[in-house]
C-alpha positions in Angstrom: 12.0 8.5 -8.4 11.7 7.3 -4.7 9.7 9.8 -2.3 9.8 10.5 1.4 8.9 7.0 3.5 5.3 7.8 5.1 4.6 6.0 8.3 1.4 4.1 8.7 -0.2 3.3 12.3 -1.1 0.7 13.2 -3.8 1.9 15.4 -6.9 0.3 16.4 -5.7 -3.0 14.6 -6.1 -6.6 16.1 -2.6 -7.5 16.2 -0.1 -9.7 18.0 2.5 -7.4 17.7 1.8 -4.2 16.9 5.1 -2.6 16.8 5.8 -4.3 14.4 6.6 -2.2 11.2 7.3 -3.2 7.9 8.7 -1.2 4.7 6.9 -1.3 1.5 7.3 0.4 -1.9 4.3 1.5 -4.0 5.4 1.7 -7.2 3.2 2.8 -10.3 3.4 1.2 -13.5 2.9 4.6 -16.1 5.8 6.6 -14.9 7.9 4.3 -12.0 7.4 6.2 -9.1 7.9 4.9 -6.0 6.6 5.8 -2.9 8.0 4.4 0.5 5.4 3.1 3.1 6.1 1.8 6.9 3.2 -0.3 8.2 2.3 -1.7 10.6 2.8 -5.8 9.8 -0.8 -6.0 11.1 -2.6 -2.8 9.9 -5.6 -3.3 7.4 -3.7 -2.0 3.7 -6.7 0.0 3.3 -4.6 2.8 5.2 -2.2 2.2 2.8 -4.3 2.7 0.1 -6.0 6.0 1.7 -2.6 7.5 2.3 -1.6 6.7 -1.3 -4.6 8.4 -3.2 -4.4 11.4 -1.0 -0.4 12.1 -1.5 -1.3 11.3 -5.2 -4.2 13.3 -5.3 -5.8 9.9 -7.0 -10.0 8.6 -6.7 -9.6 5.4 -4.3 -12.3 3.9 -7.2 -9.9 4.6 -9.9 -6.6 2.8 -8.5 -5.9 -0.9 -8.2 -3.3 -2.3 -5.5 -1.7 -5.4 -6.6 0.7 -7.7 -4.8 1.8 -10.9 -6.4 -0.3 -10.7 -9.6 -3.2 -10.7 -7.0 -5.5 -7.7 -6.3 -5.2 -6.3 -3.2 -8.3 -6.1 -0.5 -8.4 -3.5 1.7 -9.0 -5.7 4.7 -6.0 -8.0 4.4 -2.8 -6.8 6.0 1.4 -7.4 5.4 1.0 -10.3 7.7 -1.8 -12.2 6.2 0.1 -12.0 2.3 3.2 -12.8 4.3 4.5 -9.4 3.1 8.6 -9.0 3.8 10.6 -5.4 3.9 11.0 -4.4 1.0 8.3 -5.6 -1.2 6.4 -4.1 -4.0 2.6 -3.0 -4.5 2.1 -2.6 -8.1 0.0 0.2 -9.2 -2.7 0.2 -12.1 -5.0 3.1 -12.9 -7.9 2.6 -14.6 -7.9 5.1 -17.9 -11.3 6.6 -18.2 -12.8 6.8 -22.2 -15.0 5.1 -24.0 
C-alpha cells in the first residue's frame, strides 16, 4: 500500500542547494506500507521522522529508522548517507511486553 507523497522543507537547513529535493519511501516491516517522502537532499531526517510518527500516530521513542542495515540519526541528512530517489528507510517498532 503506497500513500500520498508528503513534502518535507528544507527550511532553516545549512545547505548548498537547498532546492534540492529528493524522494524517499518509508516502508514498515509488520505490514509493508509505504509512505512517500520529498526531502530536502540537505534537511536533518529528524523531520522525516517527526512527520512519520505524527501521520502514523506512532511515539518517536518507539520507532527505529534504518537505512542500509544502519540506524538512522536524526541529525544526518539524504546527502550525508549519499541517499538517491527512490530509496528505502526501513521501519522497526519496538513491541512493548515483558
Amino acid at each position: 500500500m503506497v500513500s500520498s507523497t508528503t513534502t518535507i522543507s528544507a527550511e532553516g537547513s545549512p545547505s548548498p542547494s537547498p532546492q534540492r529535493k529528493i524522494m524517499l519511501k518509508v516502508k514498515t516491516q509488520q505490514d509493508g506500507g509505504e509512505d512517500v517522502y520529498k526531502i530536502g537532499y540537505g534537511a536533518n531526517l529528524k523531520k522525516l521522522m517527526d512527520a512519520y510518527c505524527t501521520k502514523r500516530n506512532l511515539e518517536k521513542t518507539t520507532v527505529r529508522f534504518i537505512f542500509r542495515y544502519k540506524e538512522l540519526k536524526p541529525r544526518q541528512t539524504p546527502a550525508q548517507l549519499t541517499m538517491k530517489d527512490g530509496d528505502i528507510i526501513d521501519i522497526v517498532t519496538d513491541q512493548g511486553g515483558g
